[in-house]
N, C-alpha and C positions, 0 to 999 in steps of 0.2 A: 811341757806335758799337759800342764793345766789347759792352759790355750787349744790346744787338740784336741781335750775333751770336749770345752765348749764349743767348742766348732762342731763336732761330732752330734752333740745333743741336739745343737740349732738344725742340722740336716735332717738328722731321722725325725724330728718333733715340725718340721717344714716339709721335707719332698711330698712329692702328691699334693699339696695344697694348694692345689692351682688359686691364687688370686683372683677375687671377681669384685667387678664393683665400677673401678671407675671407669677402665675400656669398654667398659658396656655403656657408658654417657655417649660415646661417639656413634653415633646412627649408622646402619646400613642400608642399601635397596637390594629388596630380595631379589636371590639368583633369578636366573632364566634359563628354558630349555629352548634351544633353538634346531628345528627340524633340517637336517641336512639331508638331500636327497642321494641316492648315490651319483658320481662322477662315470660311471660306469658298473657295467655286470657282465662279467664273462664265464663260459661254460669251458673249463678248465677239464672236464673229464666225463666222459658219461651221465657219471653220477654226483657232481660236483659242479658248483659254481663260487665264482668270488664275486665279493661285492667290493669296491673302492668307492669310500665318502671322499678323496681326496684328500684330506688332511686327517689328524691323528688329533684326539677330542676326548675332553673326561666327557663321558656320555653314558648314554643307555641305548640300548637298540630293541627296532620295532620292527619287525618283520611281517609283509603279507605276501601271501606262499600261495599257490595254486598245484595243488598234489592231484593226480588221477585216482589214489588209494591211499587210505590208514597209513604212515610208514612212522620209524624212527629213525631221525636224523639225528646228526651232530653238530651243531654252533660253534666253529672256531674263530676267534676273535685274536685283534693284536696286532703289534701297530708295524711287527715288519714281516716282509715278505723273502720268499726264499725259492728259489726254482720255480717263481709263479703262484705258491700257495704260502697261504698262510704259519709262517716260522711258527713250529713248534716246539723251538729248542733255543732261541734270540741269545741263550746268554744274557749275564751279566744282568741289572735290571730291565731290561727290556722285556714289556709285558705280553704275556701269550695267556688265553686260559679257554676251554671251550665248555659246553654247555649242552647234554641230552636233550631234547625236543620230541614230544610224540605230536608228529600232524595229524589230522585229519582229510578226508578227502574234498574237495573242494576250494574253495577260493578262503581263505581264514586270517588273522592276524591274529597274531603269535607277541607278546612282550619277555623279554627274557630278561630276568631277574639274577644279578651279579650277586656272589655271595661277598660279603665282607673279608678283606683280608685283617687278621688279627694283628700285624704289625703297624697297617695303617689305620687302625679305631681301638686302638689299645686304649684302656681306664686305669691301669696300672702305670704309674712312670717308673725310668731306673734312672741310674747316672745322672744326667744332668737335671731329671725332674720335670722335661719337657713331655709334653703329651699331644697327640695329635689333634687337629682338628677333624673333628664329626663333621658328614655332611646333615643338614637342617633333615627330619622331618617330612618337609614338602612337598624336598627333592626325592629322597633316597638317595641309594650306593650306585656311583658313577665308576665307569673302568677307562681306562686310556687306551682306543685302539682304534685305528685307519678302515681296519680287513676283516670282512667276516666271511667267514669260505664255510658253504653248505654241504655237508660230505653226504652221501647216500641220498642224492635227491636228485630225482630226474622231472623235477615241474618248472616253475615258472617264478622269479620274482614279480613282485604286482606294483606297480605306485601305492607310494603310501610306505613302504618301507623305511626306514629315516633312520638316522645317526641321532640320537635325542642331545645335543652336545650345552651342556653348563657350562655358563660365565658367570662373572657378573656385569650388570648391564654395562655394555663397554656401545660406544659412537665412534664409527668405523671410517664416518667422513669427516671425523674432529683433525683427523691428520694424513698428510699423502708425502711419499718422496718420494722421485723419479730423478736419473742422473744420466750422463751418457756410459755409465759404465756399468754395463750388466749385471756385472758379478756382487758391486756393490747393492746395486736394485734387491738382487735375490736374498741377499744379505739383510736388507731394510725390512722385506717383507717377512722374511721369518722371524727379524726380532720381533716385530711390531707384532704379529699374530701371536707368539708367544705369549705374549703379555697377556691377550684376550683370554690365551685357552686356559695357561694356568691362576686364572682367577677363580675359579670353580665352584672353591667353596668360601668364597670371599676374605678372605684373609691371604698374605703372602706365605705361603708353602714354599718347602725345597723338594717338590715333584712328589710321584706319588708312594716310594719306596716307606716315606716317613710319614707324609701330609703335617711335617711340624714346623710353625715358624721359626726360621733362626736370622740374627740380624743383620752378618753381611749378604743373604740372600733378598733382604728387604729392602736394604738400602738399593739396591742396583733394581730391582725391582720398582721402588718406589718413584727413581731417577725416572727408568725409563716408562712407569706407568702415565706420570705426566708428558712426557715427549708424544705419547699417542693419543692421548683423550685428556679431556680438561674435568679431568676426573680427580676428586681427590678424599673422597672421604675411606675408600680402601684402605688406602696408605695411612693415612691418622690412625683409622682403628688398627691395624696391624702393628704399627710403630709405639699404640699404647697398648696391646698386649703384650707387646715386646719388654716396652718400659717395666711391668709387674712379673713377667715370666722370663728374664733372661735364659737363656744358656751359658756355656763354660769360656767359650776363649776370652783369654785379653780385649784384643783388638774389639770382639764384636761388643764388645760393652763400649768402645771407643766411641765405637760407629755409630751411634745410637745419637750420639751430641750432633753429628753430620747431621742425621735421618731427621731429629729432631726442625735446625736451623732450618731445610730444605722445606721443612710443611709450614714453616712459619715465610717463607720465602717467596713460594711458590702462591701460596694462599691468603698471606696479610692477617691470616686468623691467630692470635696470639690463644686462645686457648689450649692449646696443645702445649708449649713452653711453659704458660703461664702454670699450671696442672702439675706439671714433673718438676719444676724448675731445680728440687733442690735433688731429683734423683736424677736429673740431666748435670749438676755440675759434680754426683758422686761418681757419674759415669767416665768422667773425666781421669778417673786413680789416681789423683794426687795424693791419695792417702798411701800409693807404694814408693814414693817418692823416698832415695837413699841420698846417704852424706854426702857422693857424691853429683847427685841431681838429676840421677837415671832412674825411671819405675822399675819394678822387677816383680815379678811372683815367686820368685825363689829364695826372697831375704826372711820370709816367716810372716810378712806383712798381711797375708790375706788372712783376714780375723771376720771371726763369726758377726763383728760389728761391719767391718767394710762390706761384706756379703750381704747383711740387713740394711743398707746405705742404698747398695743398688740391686734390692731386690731379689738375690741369686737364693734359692733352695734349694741347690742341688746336691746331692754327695760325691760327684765328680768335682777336682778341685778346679779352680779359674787357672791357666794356661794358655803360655801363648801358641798360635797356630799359625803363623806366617803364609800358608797357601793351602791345600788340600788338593790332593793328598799330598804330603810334605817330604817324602824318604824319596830317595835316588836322587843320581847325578843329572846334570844333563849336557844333550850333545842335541844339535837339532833335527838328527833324525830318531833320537832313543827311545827304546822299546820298553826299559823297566818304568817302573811307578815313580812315583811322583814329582811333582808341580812347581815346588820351589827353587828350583836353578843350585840345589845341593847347600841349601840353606842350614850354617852351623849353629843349632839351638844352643847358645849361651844365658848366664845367667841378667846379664843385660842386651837384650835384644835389638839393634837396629829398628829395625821395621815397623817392632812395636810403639817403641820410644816415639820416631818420627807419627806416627799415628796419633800418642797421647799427644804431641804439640798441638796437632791439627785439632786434636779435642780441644784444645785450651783455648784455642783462635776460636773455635765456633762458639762455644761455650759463654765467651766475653762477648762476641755480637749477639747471642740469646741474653746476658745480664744487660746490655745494652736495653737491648729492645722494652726491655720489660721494666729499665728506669733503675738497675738496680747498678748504681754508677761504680760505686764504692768493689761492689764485684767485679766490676767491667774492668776496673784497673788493677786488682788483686789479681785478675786474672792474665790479662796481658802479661804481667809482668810473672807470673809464674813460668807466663811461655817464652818469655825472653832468655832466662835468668836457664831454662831449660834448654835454649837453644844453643848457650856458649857452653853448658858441660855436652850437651849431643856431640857438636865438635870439636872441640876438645879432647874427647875423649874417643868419638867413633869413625872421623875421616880420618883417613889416612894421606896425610899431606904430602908425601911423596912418590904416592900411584896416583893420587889425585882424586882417589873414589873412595865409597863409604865399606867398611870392614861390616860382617856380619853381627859381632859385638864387643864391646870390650876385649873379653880373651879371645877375639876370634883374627886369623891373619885372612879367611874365606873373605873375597868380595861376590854377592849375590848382586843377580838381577833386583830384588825385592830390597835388600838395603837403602839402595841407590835410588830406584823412584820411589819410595816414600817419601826420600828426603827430599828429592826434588818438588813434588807435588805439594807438599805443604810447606815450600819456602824457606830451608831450611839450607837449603847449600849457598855458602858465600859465591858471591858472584865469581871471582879469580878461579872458582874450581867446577860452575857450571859447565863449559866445555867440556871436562872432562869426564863429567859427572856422565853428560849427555850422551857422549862418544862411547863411552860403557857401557849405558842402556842401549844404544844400540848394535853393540855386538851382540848382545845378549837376544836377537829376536824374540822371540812369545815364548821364553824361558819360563812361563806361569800357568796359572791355569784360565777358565775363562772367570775365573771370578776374578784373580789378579789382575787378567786385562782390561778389566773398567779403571782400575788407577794406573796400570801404564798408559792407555789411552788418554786419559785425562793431563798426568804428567806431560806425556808428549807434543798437548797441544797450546797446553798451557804454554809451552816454553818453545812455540813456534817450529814445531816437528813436525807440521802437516804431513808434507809429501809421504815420510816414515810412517804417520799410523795410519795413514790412508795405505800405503801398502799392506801394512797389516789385515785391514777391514776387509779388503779384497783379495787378498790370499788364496790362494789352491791350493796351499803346503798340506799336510796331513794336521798339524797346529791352526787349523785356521775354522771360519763359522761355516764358508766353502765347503768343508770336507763335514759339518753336519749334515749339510743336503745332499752332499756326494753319499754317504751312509744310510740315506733313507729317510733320515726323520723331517720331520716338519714343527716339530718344538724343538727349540733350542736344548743340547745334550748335559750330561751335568761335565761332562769333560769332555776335549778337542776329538777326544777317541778312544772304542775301548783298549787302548794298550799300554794307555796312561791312567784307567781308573778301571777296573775290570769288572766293579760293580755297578756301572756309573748306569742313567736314565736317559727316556729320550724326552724326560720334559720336567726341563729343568729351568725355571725363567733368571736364574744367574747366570747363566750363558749368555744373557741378551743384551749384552753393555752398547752393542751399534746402536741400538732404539735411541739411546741418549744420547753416546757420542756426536752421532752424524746428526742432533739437532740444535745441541747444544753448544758444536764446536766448530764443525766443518760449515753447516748451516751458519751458525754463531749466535743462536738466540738464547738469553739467559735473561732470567729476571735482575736489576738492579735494587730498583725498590721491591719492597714486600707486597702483594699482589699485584705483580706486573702492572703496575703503576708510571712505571719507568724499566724499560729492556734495554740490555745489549746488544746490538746486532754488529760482529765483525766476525765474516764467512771467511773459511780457509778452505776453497775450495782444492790447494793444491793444484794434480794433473787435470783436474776435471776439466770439459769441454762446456757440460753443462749441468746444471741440476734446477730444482722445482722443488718448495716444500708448504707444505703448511702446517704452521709451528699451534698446536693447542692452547690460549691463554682463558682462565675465566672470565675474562670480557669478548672473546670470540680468538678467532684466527688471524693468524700474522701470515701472509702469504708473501713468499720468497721465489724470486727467479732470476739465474745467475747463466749469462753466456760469457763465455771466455771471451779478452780483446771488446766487450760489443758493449753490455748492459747486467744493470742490476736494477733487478724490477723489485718494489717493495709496498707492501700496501698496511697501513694500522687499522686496529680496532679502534673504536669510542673508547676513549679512558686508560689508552694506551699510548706513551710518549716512548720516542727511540734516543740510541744515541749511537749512531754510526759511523762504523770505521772498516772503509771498503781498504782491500787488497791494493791499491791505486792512492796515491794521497796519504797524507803524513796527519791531517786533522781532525777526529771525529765531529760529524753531524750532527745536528740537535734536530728533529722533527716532533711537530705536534702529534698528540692522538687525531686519528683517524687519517694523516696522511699517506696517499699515493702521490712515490715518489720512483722515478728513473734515471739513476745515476750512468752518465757515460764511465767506462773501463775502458776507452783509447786513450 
């Protein structure tokens, strides 16, 4: 009871106090409006016209109009279309709103000013004490939307008209893929523009329902912000707002040790580890650690001290969330809600567990780096000593696959590739483990699909998450564009998330995957200093990329049976291992190299 109270006090005497101070050391470059013409304007009715900017953009819009008389029209705006005009009824979040206008006679420009929605510029926080971000000032209130249809107007749109669309500054030739297979291309290019659009207001948001960072959105964001632009100071300030303003789940405080490792990874800049260091190894939850060697949030462990360890203010308790939305079964055509493959929440978690290891793995190469030895191997060995009770206690060595939890006889999709992905499955029960994961098709959501993709490639499943990538299924990124959107959705469809967005950059796990793995470009050292390059091109016939590093661009080009073209930056060494040959390559920086594939 004691303990409750003081947890109690610590939340109401903390929520709302958003931390400020150190994430403001990490610098940003101020947004940009960039003028999008329309792609088209058509006269859909007497007195109506649509306008298409082609893609779907937090913007503002500029209208010059050419009226023969005084009139008043209507402004409909939004990002999907329906019998030709603009949906005024999209469902679920999908954004519609319009806007009265009185014209004047003659040739005029018109700016139409979006009112604020109060969910997304709330000053107030609840539950977990998150707050959105504000856009700057500079900019003003941006809306997400494609379509703007002129209702009661028989004039003329004029040049000069524009989609006023916010980023932040993003370099659009820093990265290209092109393959022989369409569907993948289509695939590439919506994750990749995702990335641009939902930068907006410079921080990583979960679209625009909330505009609030949370951190498995970040992390898959952060992944695939680098895979398109050699851009990295977003991701830092994002990942240290994160570090002071956590949210509720488990896992996403896990994730934070990953997000962390990755900016020190990607960038060789130890500031950002060196800053948190001691809230990156409390993010780790060794402090839920029970007798038996499993974390849990259910044993009474979460204390108003662990909460002040890593940050949390919120009066939502820490729990875990395995996928979102999390309820219902699944079948691979099912219609009800949720993500997780019929995930039994126990009081020791699979999913999670396998998560904390992968904290402790990252966690030791952050003490590592940073010289702090003595941690490096308290830490190791935490993960060790964690990994004989994980199985021990959570495979089940007679299906061969991981059980949902301790009390649970349920085997999930989500069990099983966590455990796979961060190395955790004895060799002898790999097969098995694999063979699971793949009955289980895209049993997840798309935020789950950046670690089963990863999982899969890791452990030489090409061909499989290449089907994945390129899917038609209704589960697939396919069936985003099939639906209209052009930002990746927050879910496969709305019949698995009924409130779900169409611009959501957790959806965009291809951005990364296909650079990082099908491609195969990964940094070895800490500022790509030394890459890995081994492509799994799979089916492919062919493909073409060029990979983002802070020394410039790694350009890649792959024909099946022919060649593998490869070119380095200055200050960039490879270590390569084609499809063909059993011995990785060592090349210098700046070498152009053309390996035969017969």
């Amino acid at each position: 009871m004691k303990k409750a109270l003081l947890f109690l006090l610590f939340a109401i005497l903390c929520v709302g106090c958003k931390q400020k101070g150190l994430y403001d050391n990490f610098p940003l470059k101020d947004l940009v409006k960039n003028e999008i013409s329309p792609v088209c304007v058509n006269r859909i009715a007497p007195d109506a016209l649509l306008i298409d900017f082609g893609k779907d953009a937090f913007a503002q819009l500029k209208l010059v109009l050419s009226s023969e008389e005084d009139r008043s029209i209507v402004v409909h705006y939004g990002e999907a279309l329906k019998e030709g005009r603009v949906d005024r009824d999209p469902g679920a979040t999908i954004r519609y709103s319009y806007y009265p206008l009185d014209i004047q006679k003659g040739e005029h420009e018109y700016t139409i000013e979006f009112a604020a929605d109060p969910r997304n510029t709330a000053t107030t926080p609840v539950g977990s004490g998150a707050l959105p971000i504000l856009m700057p000032e500079y900019i003003g209130e941006v809306y997400p939307f494609r379509y703007c249809e002129l209702e009661n107007f028989d004039g003329e749109v004029l040049e000069g008209t524009v989609q006023l669309a916010v980023n932040y500054p993003f370099d659009e030739s820093a990265s290209f893929f092109e393959s022989s297979d369409t569907v993948l291309n289509q695939v590439w290019d919506l994750c990749k523009y995702s990335i641009k659009a939902t930068s907006f207001c410079g921080y990583y948001v979960d679209g625009d329902r909330e505009r609030i960072p949370y951190e498995a959105d970040a992390l898959i964001n952060q992944l695939s912000h680098y895979c398109v632009d050699s851009e990295y100071a977003m991701a830092r300030r994002s990942i240290a707002y994160l570090m002071e303003n956590p949210t509720w789940p488990t896992e996403w405080q896990l994730e934070m040790v990953l997000a962390a490792w990755y900016d020190y990874l990607y960038t060789g800049d130890k500031m950002l580890i060196s800053r948190y260091y001691d809230v990156i190894k409390a993010k780790t939850l060794l402090a839920l650690t029970e007798s038996n060697g499993l974390i849990s949030t259910e044993t009474g462990k979460v204390t108003p001290e662990l909460c002040a360890s890593i940050n949390y203010r919120g009066t939502d308790p820490i729990k875990d969330i395995v996928d979102w939305p999390r309820s219902g079964s699944f079948g691979i055509d099912k219609l009800e809600a949720g993500e997780a493959d019929g995930y039994e929440m126990t009081v020791y978690n699979t999913a999670v567990n396998a998560l904390h290891n992968g904290s402790l793995q990252y966690a030791a190469r952050i003490a590592e780096a940073l010289g702090h030895k003595e941690d490096a191997s308290s830490l190791r060995e935490s993960a060790s000593k964690h990994k004989e009770a994980f199985n021990s206690l959570l495979l089940d060595k007679v299906k061969g696959v991981y059980k949902d939890g301790v009390e649970s006889e349920h085997n999930s999709l989500h069990a099983n590739m966590f455990a796979l992905l961060f190395g955790l499955v004895p060799e002898a029960y790999e097969e098995s483990v694999i063979e699971f994961i793949r009955s289980r098709s895209m049993a997840c959501s798309v935020y789950g699909a950046q670690f089963l993709l990863d999982a899969l490639y890791e452990y030489g499943n090409a061909e499989y998450a290449l089907s994945l990538m390129n899917s038609t299924s209704r589960r697939s990124w396919y069936n985003m564009i099939r639906c209209g959107s052009t930002i990746t959705m927050e879910a496969w469809d709305p019949v698995f998330k009924s409130n779900l967005d169409w611009n959501h950059a957790w959806g965009a796990a291809p951005s990364n995957i296909i650079i990082r793995h099908l491609v195969g470009v990964e940094p070895l050292k800490p500022g790509f200093s030394r890459v890995r390059i081994e492509p799994q091109p799979a089916g492919l016939e062919y493909f073409k990329a060029l990979v983002p590093t802070p020394k410039g661009g790694i350009l890649c080009e792959y024909h099946k049976d022919s060649s593998f073209k490869l070119s380095l930056p200055d200050g960039v060494e490879a270590e390569v291992k084609l499809p063909v040959g059993e011995d990785p390559v060592f090349l210098k920086e700046g070498s152009e190299v053309t390996f035969s594939l017969k």
